[in-house]
Jmol script that loads the backbone (N, CA, C; Angstrom):
load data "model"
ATOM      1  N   UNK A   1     126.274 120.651  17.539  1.00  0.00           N
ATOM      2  CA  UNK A   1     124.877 120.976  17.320  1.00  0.00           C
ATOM      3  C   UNK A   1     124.524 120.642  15.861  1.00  0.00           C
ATOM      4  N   UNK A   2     123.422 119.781  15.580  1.00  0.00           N
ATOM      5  CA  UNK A   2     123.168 119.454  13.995  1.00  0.00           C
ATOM      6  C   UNK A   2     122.506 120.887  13.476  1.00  0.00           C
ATOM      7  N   UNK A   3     122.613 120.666  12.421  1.00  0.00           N
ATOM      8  CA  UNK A   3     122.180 121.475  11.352  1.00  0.00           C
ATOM      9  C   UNK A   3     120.534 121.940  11.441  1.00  0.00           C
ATOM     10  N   UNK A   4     120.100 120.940  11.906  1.00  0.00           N
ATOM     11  CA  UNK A   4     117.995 121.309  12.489  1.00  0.00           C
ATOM     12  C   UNK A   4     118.313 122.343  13.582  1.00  0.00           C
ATOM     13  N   UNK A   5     119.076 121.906  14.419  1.00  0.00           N
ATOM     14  CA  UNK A   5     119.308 122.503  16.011  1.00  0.00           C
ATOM     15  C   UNK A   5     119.575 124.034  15.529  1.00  0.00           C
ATOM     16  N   UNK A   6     120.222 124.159  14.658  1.00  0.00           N
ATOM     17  CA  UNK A   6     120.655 125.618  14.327  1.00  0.00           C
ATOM     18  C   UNK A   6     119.678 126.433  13.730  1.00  0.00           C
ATOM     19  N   UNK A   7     119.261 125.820  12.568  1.00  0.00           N
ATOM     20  CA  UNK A   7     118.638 126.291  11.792  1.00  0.00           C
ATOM     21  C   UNK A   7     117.094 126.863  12.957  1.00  0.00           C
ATOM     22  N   UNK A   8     117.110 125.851  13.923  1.00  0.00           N
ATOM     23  CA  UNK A   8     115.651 126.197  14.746  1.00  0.00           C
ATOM     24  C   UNK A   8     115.930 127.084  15.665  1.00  0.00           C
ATOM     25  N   UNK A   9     117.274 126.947  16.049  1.00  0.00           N
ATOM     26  CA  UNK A   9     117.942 128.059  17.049  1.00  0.00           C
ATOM     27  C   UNK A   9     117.507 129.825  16.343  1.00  0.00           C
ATOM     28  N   UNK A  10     117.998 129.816  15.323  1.00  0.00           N
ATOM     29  CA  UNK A  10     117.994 131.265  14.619  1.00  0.00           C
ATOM     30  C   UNK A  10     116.410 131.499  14.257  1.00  0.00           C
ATOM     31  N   UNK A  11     115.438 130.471  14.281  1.00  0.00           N
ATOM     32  CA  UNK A  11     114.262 131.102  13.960  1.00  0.00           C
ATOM     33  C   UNK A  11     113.636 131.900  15.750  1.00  0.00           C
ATOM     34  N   UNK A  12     114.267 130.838  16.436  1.00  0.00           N
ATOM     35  CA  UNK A  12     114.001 131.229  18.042  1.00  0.00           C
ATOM     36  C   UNK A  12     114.482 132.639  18.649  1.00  0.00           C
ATOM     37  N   UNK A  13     115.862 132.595  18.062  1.00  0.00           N
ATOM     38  CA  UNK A  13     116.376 134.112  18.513  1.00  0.00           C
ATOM     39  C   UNK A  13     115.990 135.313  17.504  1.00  0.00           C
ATOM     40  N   UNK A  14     115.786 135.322  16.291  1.00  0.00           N
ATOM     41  CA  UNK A  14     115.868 136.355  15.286  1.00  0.00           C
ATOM     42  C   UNK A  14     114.386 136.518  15.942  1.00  0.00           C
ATOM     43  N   UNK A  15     113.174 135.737  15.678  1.00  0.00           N
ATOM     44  CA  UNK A  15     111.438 136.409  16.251  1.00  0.00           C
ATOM     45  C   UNK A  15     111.183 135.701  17.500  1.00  0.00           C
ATOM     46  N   UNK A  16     112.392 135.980  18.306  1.00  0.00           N
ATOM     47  CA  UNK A  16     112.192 135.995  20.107  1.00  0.00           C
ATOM     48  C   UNK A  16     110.800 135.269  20.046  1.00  0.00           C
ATOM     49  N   UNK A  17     110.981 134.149  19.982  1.00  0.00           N
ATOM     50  CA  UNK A  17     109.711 133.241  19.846  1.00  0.00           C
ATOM     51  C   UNK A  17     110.292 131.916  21.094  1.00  0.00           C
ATOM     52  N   UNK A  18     109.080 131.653  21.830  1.00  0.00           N
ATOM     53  CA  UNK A  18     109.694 130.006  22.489  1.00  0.00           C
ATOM     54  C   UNK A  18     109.971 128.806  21.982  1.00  0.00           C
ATOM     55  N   UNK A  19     110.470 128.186  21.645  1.00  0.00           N
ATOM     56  CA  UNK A  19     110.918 126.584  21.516  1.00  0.00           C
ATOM     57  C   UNK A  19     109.534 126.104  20.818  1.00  0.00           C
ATOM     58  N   UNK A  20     108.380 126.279  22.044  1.00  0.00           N
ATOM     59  CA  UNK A  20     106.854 125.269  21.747  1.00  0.00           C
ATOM     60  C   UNK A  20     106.566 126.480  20.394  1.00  0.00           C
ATOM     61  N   UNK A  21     107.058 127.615  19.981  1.00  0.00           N
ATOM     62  CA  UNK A  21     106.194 128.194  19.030  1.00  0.00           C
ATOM     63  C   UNK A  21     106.760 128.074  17.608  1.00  0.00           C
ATOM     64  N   UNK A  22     107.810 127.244  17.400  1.00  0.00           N
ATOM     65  CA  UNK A  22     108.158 126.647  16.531  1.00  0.00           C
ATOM     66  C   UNK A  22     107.998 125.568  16.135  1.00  0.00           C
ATOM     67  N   UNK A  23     107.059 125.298  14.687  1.00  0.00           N
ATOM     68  CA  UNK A  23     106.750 124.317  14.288  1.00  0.00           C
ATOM     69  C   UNK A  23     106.347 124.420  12.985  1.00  0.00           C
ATOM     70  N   UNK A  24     106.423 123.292  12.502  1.00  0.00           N
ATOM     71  CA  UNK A  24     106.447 122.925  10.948  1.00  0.00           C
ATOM     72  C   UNK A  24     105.064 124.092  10.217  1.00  0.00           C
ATOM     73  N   UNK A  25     104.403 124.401  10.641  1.00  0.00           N
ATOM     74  CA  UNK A  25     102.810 125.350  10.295  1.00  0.00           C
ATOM     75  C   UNK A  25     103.770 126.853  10.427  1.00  0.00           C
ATOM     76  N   UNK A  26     104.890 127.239  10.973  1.00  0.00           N
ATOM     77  CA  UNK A  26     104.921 128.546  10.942  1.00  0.00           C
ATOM     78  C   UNK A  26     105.361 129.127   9.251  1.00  0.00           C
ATOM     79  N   UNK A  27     104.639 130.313   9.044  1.00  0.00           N
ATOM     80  CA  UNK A  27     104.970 130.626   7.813  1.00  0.00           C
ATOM     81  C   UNK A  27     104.649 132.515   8.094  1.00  0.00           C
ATOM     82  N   UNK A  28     105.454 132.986   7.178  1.00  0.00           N
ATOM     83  CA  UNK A  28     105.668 134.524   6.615  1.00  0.00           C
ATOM     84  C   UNK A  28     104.319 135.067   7.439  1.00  0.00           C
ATOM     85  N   UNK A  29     104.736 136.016   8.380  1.00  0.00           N
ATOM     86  CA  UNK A  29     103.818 136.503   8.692  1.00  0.00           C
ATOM     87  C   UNK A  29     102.366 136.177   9.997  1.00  0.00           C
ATOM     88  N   UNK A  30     102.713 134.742  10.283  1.00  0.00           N
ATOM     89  CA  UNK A  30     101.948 133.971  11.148  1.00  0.00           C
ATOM     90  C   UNK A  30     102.120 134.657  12.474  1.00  0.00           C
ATOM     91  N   UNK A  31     103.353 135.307  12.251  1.00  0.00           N
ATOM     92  CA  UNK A  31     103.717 135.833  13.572  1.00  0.00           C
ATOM     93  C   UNK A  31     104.037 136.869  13.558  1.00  0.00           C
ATOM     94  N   UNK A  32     103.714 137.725  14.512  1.00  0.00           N
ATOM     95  CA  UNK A  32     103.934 139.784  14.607  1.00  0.00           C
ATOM     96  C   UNK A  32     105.389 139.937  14.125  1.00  0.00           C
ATOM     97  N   UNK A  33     106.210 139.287  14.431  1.00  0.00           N
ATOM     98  CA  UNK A  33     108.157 139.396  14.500  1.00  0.00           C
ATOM     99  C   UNK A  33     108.279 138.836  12.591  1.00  0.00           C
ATOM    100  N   UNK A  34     107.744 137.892  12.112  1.00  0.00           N
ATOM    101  CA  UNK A  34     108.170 137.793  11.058  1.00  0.00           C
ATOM    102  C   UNK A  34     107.390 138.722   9.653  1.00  0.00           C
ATOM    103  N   UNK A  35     107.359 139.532   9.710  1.00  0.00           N
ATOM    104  CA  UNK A  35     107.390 140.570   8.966  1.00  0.00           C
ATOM    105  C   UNK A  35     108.211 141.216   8.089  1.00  0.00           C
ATOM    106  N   UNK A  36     108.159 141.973   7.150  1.00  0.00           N
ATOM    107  CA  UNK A  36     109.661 142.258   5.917  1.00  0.00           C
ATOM    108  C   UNK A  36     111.432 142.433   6.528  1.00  0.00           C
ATOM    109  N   UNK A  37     110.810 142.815   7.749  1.00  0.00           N
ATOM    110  CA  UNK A  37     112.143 143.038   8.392  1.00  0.00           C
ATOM    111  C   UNK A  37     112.449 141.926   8.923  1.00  0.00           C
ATOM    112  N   UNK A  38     112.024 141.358   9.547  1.00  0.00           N
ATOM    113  CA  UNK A  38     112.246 140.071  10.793  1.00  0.00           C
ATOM    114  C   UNK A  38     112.504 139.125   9.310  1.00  0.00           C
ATOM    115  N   UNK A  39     112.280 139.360   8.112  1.00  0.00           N
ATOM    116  CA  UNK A  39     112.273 138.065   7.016  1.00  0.00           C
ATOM    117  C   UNK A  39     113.755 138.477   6.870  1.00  0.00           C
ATOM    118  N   UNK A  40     113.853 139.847   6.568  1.00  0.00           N
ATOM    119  CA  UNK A  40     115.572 139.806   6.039  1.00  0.00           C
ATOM    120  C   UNK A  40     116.471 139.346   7.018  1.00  0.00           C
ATOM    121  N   UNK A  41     116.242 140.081   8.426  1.00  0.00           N
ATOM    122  CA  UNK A  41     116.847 139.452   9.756  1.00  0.00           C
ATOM    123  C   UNK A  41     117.071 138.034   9.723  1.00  0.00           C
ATOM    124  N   UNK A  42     115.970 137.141   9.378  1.00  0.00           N
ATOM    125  CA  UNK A  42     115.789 135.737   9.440  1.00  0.00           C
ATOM    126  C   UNK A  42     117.573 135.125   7.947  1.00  0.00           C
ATOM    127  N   UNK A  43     117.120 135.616   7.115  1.00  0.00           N
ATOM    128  CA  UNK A  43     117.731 135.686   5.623  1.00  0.00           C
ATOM    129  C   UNK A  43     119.563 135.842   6.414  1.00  0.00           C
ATOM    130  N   UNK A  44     119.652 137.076   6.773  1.00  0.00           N
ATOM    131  CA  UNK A  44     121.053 137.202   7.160  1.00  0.00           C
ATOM    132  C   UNK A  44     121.744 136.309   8.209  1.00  0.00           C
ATOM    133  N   UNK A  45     120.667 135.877   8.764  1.00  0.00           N
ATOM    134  CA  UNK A  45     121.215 135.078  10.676  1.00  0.00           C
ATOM    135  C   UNK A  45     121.506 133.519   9.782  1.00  0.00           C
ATOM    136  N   UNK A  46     120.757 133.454   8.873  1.00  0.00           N
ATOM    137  CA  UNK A  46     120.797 131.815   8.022  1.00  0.00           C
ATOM    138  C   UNK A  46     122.021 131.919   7.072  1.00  0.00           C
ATOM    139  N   UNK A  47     122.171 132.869   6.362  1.00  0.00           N
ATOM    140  CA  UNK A  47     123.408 133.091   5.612  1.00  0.00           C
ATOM    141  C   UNK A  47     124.561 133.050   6.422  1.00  0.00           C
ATOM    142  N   UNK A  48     124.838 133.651   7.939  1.00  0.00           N
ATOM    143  CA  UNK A  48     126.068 133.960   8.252  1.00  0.00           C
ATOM    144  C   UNK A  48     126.244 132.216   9.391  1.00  0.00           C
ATOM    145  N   UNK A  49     125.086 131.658   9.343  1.00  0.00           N
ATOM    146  CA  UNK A  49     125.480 130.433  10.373  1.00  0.00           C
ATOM    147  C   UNK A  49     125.935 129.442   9.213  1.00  0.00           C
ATOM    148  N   UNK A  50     124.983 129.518   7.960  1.00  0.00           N
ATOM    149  CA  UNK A  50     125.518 128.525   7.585  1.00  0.00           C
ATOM    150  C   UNK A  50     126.832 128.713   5.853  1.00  0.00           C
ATOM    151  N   UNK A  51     127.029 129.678   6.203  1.00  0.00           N
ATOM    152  CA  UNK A  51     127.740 130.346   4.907  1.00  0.00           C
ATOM    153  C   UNK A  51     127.628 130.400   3.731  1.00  0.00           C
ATOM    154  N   UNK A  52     126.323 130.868   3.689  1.00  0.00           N
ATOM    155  CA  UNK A  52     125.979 130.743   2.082  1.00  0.00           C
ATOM    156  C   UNK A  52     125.520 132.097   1.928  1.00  0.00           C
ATOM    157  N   UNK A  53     125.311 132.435   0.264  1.00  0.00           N
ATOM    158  CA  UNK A  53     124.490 133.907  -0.004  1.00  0.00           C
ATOM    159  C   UNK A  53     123.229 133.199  -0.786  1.00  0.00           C
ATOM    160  N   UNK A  54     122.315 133.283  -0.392  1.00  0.00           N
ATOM    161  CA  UNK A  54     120.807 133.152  -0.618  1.00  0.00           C
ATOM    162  C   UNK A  54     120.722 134.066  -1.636  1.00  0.00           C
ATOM    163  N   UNK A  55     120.163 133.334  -3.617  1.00  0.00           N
ATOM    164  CA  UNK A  55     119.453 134.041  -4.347  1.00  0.00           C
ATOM    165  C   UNK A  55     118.318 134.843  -4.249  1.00  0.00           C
ATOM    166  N   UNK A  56     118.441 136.277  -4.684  1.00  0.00           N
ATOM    167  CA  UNK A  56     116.438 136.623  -4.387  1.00  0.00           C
ATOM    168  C   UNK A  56     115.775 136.103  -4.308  1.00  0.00           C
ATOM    169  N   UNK A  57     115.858 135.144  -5.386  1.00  0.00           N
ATOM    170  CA  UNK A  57     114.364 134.455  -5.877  1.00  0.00           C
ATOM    171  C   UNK A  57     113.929 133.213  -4.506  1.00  0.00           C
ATOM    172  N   UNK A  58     115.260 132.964  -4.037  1.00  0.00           N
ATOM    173  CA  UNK A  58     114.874 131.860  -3.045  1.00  0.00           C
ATOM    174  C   UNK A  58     114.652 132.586  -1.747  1.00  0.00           C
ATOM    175  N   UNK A  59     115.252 133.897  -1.086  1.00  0.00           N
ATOM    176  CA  UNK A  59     114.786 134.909  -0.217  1.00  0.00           C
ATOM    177  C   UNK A  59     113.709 135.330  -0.552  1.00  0.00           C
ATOM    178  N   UNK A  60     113.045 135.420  -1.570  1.00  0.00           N
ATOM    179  CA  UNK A  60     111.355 136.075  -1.831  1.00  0.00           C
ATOM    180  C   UNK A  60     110.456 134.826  -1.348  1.00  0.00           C
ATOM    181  N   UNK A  61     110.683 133.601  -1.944  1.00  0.00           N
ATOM    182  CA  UNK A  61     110.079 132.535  -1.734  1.00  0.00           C
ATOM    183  C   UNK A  61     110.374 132.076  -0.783  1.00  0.00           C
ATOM    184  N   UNK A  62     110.886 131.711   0.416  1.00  0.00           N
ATOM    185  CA  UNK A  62     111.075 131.474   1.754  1.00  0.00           C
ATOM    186  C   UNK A  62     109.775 131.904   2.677  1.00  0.00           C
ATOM    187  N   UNK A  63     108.888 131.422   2.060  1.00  0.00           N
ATOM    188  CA  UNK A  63     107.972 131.689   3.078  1.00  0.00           C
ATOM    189  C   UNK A  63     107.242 131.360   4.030  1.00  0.00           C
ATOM    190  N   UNK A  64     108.129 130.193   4.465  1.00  0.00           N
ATOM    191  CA  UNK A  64     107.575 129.270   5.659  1.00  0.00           C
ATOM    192  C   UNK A  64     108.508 128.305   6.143  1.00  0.00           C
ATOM    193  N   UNK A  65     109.229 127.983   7.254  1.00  0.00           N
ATOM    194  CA  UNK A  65     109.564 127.373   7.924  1.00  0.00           C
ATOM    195  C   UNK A  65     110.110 125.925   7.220  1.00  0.00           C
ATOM    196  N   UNK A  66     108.846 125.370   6.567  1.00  0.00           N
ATOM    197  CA  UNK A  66     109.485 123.730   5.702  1.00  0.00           C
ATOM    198  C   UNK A  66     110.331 124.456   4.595  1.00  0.00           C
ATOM    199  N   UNK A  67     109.465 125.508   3.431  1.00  0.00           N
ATOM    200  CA  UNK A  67     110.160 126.177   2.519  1.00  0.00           C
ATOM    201  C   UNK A  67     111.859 126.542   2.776  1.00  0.00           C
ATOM    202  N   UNK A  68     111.909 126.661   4.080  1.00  0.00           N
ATOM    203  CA  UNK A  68     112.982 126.766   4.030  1.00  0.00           C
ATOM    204  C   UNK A  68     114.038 125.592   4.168  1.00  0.00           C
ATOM    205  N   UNK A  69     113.413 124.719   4.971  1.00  0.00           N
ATOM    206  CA  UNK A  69     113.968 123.570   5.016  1.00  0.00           C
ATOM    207  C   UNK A  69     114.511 123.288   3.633  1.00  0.00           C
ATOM    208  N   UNK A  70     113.670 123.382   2.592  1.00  0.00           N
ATOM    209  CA  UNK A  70     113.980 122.715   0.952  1.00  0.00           C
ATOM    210  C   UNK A  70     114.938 123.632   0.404  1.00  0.00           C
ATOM    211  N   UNK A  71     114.740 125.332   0.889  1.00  0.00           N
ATOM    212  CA  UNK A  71     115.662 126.011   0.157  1.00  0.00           C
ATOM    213  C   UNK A  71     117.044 125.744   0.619  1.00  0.00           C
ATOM    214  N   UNK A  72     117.141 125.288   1.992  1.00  0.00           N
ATOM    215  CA  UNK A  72     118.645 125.239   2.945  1.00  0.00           C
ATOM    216  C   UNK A  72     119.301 123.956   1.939  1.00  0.00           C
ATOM    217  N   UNK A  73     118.628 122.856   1.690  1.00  0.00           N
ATOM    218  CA  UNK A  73     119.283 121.779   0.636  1.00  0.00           C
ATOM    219  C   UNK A  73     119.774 122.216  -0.794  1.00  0.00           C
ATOM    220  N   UNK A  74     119.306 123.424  -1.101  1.00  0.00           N
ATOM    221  CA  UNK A  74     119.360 123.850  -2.932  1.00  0.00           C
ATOM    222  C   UNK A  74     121.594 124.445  -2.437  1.00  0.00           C
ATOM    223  N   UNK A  75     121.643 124.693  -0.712  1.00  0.00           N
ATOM    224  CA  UNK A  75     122.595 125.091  -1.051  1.00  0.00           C
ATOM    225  C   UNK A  75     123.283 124.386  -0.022  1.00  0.00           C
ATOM    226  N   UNK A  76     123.697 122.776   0.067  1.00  0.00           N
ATOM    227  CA  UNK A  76     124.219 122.146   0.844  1.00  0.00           C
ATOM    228  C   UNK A  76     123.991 121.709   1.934  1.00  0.00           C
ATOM    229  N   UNK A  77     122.866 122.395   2.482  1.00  0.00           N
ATOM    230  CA  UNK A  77     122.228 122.593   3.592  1.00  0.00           C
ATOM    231  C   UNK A  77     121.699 121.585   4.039  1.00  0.00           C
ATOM    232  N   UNK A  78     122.011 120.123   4.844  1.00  0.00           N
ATOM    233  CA  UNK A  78     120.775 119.723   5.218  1.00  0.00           C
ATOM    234  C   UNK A  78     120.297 119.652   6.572  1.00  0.00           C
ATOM    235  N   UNK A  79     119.418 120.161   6.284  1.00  0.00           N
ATOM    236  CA  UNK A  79     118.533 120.079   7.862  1.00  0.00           C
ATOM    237  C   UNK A  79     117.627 119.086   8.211  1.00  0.00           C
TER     238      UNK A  79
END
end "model"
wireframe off; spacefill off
backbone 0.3
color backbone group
């Protein structure tokens, strides 16, 4: 499974969202599930798939779907 596949997998299971409701426009909050909790949820499910520990500053700023795309590269990550 590539690295997109995953990374889109965990946004699908962490805010029980469908396949079609993932897309490049989702950001912090767009959706009832991604909320302070569903963000840390999101934060931990991305840390433990792809083994990294995420700085605050880049867990505060993660606030959308591409954002994260750019933050997943700051730590090897490419998606």
């Amino acid at each position: 499974m590539s690295n997109r596949n995953k990374y889109d997998e965990i946004f699908i299971e962490v805010f029980e969202i469908e396949a079609d409701q993932l897309n490049e426009k989702l950001e912090y909050q767009s959706i009832e599930a991604w909320d302070s909790v569903g963000h840390m949820s999101l934060m931990a499910a991305l840390e433990d798939e792809f083994d990294i520990m995420l700085e605050m500053d880049d867990i505060v700023d993660f606030g959308s779907y591409m954002t994260g795309v750019e933050t997943m590269k700051k730590y090897g990550v490419d998606i």
